[in-house]
RORO-16295 format. One line per field, with one value per residue: residue number from 1; residue in one letter; x, y, z of N, C-alpha, C in turn. Coordinates in nm, 4 decimals. Example, Ala and Ser with C-alpha at 12.3 -4.5 7.8 and 13.67 -1.06 7.14 Angstrom:
n = [1_2]
res = [a_s]
nu = [1.3190_1.2850]
nv = [-0.5690_-0.2250]
nw = [0.7800_0.7080]
cau = [1.2300_1.3670]
cav = [-0.4500_-0.1060]
caw = [0.7800_0.7140]
cu = [1.3200_1.2900]
cv = [-0.3300_0.0030]
cw = [0.7800_0.7870]
//
This chain:
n = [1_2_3_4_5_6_7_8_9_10_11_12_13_14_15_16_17_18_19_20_21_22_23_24_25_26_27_28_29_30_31_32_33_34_35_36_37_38_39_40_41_42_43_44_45_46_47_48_49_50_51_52_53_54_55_56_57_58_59_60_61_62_63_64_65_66_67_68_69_70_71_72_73_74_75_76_77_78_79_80_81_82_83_84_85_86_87_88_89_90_91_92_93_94_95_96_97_98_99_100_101_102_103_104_105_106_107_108_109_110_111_112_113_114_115_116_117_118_119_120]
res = [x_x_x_x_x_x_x_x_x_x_x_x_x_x_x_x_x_x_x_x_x_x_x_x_x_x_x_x_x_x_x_x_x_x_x_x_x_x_x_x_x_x_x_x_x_x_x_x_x_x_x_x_x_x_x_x_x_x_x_x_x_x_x_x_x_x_x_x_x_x_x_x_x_x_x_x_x_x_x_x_x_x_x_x_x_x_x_x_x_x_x_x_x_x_x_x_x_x_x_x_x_x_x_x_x_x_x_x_x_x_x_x_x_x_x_x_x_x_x_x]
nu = [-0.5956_-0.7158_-0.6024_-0.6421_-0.6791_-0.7223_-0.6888_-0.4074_-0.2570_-0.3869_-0.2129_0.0629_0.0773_0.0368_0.2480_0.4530_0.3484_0.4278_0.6897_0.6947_0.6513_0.7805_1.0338_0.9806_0.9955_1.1968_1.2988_1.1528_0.9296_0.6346_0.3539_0.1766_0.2860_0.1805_-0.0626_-0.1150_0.0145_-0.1986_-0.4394_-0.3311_-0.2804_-0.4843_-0.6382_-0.6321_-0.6902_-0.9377_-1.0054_-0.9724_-1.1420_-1.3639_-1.4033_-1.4720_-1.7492_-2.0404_-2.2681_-2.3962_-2.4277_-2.2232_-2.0057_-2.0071_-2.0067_-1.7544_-1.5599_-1.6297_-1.5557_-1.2516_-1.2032_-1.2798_-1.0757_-0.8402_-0.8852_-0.8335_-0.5414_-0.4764_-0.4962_-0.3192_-0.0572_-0.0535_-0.0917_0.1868_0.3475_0.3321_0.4281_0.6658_0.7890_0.7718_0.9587_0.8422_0.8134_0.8566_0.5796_0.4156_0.4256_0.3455_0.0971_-0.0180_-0.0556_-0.2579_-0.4741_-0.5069_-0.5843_-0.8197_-0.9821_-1.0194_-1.1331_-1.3732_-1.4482_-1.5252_-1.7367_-1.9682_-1.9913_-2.0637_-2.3315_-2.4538_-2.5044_-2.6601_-2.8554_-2.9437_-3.0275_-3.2704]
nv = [1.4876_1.1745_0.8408_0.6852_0.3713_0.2077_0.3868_0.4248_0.1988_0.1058_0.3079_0.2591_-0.0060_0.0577_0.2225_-0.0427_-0.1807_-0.0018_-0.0092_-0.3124_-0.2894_-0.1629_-0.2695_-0.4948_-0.3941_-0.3174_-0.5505_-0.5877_-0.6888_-0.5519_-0.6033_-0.7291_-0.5826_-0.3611_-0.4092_-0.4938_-0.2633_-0.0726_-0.1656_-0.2559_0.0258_0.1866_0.0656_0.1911_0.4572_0.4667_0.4388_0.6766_0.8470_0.7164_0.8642_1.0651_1.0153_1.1034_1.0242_0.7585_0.5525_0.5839_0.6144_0.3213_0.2246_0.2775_0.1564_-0.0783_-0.1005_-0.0580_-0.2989_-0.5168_-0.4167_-0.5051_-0.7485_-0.8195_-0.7948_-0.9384_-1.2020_-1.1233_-1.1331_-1.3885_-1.4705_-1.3548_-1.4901_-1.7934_-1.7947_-1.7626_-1.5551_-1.4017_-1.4227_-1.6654_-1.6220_-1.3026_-1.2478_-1.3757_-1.1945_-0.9614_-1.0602_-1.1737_-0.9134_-0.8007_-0.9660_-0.8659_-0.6165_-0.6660_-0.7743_-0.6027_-0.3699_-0.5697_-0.5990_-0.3179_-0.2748_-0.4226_-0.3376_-0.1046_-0.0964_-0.2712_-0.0572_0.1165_-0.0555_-0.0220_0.2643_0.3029]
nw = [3.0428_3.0528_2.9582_2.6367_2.6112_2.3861_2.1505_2.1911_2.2054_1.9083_1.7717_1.8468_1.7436_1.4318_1.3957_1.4212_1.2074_1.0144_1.0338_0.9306_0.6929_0.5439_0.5960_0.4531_0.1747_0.1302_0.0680_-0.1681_-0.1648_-0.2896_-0.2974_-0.1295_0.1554_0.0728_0.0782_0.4517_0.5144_0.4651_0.5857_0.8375_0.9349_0.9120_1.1224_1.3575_1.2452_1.2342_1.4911_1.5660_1.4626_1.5097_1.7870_1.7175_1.6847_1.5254_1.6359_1.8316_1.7128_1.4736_1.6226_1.7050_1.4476_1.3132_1.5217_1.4660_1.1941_1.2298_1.3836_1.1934_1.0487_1.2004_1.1830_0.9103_0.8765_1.0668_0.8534_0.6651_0.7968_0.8453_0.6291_0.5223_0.7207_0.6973_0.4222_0.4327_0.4261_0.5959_0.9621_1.1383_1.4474_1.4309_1.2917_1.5066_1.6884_1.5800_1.5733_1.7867_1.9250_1.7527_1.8153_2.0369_2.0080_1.8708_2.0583_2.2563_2.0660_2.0088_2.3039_2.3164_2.1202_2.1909_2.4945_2.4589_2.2844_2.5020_2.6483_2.5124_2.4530_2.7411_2.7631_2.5776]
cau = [-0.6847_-0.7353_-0.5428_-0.6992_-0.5784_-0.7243_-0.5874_-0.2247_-0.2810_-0.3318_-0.1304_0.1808_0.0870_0.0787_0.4164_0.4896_0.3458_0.5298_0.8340_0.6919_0.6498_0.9796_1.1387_0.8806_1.0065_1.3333_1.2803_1.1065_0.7815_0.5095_0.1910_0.1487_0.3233_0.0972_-0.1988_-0.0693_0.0437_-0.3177_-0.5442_-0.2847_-0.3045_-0.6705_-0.7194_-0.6084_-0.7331_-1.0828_-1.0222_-0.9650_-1.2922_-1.4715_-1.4007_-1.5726_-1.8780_-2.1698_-2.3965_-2.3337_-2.4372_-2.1736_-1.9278_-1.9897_-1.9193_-1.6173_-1.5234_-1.6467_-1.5007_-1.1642_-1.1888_-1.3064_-0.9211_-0.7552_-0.8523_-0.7509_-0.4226_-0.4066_-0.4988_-0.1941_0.0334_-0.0439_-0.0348_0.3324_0.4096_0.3066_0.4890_0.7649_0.8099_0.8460_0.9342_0.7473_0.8340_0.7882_0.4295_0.3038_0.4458_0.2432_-0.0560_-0.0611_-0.0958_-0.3761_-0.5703_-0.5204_-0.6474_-0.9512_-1.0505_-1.0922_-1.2474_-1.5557_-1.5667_-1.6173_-1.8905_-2.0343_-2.0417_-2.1797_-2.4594_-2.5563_-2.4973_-2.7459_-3.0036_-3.0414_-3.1319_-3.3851]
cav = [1.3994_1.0562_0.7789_0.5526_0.2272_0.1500_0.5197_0.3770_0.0420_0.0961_0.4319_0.1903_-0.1178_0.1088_0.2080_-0.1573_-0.2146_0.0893_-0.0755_-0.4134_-0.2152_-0.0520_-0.4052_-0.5818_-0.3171_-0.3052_-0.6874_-0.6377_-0.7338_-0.4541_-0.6364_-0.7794_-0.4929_-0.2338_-0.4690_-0.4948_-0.0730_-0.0052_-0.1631_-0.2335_0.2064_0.1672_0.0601_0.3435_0.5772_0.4561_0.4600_0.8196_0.8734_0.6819_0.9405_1.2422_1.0247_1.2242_0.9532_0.6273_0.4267_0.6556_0.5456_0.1524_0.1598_0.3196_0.0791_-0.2017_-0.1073_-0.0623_-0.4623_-0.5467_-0.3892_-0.5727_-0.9156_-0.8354_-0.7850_-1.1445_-1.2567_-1.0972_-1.1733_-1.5462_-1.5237_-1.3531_-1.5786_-1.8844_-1.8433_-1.7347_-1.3847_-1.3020_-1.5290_-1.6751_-1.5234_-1.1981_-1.2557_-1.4497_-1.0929_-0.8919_-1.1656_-1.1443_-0.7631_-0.7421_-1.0269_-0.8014_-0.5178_-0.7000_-0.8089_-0.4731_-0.3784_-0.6019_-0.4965_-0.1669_-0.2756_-0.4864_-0.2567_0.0194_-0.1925_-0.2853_0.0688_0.1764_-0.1069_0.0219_0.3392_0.2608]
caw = [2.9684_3.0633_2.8603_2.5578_2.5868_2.1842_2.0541_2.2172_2.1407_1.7666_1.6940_1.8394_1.6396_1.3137_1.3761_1.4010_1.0687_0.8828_1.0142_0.9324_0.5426_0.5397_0.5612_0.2907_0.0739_0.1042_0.0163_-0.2919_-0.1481_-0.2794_-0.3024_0.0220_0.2071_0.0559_0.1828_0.5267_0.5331_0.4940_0.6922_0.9886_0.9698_0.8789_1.2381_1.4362_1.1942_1.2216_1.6232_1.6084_1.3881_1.5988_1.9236_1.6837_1.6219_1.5703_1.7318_1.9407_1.6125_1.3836_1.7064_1.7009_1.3088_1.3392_1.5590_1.4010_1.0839_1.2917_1.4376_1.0423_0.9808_1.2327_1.1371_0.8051_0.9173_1.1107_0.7426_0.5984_0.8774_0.8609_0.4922_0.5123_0.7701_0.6175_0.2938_0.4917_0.4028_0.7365_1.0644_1.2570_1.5705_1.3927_1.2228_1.5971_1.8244_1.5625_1.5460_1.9770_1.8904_1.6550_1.8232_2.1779_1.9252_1.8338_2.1722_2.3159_2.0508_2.0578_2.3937_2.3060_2.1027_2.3152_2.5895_2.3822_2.2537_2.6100_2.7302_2.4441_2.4542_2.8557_2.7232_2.5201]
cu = [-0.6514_-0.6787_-0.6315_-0.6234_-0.5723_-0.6171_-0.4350_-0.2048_-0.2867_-0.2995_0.0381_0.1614_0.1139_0.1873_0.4890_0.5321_0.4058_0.6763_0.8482_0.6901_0.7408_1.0550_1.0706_0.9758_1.1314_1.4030_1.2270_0.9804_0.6783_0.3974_0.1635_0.1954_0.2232_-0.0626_-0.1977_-0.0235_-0.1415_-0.3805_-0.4601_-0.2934_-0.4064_-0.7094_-0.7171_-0.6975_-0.8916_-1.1223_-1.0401_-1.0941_-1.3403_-1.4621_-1.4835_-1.6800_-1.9624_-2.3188_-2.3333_-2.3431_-2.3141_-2.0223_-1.8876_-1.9662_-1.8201_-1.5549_-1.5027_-1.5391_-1.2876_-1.0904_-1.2028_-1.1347_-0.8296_-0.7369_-0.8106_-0.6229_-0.3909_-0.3936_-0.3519_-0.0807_0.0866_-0.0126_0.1396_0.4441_0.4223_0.3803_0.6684_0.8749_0.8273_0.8554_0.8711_0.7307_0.7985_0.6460_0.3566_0.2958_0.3602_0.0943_-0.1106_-0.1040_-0.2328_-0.4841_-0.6298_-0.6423_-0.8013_-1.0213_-1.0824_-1.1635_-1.3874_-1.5581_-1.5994_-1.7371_-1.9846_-2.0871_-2.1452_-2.2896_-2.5243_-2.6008_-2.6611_-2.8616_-3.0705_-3.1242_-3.2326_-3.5289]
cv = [1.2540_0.9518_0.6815_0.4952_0.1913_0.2475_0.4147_0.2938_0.0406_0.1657_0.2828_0.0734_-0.0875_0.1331_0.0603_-0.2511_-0.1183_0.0278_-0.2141_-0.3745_-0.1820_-0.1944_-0.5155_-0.5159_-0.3183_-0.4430_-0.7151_-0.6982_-0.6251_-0.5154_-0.6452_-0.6508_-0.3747_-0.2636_-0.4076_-0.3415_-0.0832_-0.0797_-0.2140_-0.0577_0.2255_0.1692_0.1682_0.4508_0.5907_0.4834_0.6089_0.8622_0.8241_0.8067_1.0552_1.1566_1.1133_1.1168_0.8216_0.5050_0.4648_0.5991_0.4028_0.1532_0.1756_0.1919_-0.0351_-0.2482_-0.1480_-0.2897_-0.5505_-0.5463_-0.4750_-0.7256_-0.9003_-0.8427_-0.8830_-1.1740_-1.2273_-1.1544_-1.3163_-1.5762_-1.5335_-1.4942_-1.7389_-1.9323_-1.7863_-1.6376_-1.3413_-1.4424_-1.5434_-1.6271_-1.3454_-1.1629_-1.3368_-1.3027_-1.0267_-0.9460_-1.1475_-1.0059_-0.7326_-0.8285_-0.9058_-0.6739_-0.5665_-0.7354_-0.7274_-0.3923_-0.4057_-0.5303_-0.4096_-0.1893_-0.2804_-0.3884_-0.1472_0.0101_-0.1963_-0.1563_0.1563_0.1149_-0.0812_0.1184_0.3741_0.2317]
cw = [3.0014_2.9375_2.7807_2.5316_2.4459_2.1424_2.0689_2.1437_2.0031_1.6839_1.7135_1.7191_1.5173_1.3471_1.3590_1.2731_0.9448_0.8924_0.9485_0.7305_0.4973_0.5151_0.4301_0.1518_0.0232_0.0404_-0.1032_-0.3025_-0.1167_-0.2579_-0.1785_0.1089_0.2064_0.1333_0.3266_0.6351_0.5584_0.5505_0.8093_0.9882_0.9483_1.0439_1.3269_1.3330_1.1660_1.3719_1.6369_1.5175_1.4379_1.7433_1.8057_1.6232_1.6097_1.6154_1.7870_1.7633_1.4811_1.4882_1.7024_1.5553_1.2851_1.3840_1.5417_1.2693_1.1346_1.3490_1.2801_0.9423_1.0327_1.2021_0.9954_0.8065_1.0077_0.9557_0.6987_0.6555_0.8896_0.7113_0.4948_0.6046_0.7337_0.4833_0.3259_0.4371_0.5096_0.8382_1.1525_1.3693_1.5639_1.3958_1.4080_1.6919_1.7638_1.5727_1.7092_1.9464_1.8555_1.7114_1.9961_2.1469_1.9172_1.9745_2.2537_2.2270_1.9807_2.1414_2.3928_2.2798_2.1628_2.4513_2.5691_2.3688_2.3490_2.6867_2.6109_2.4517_2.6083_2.8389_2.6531_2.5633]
//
């Protein structure tokens, strides 16, 4: 089977963020942490529901919803980082991450979109 760069791309990053949870916690920082747990694992887990669409438009929301997760998770990241709950160097390696995340995929979208408005 041929490799998905997203699947990889944001099964690893969730691990990133259970570890990035695991240390919130152990800190005494639930609120934000629990944010941060779910929709950084939100994104992957919408990637892998997007591969069993049952149509190309059941596909791009998936996906969408997926890129919808990851910028939430800049939000958090910049929050934590910002109030300096976590360091900077930390919160910018995951922030390069999630923006890499979001930029493949639009292009999914994007591609999809054009791949669908040919057939039309």
């Amino acid at each position: 089977m041929k490799d998905n760069l997203i699947q990889e791309k944001s099964y690893d990053f969730a691990l990133k963020i259970i570890e990035l949870y695991r240390k919130l916690v152990k800190e005494n920082e639930y609120i934000l942490s629990k944010q941060i747990l779910r929709s950084g694992t939100s994104i992957g887990a919408n990637v892998e529901e997007a591969q069993a669409g049952q149509s190309r438009a059941d596909f791009i929301s998936k996906i969408s919803i997926a890129s919808k997760e990851a910028r939430e998770v800049c939000y958090w990241l910049r929050l934590l980082r910002d109030s300096n709950t976590i360091s900077k160097s930390e919160a910018d390696t995951l922030l390069s991450e999630a923006e890499s995340i979001i930029n493949i995929l639009t292009s999914i979208v994007k591609s999809t979109n054009q791949s669908n408005s040919k057939s039309i």
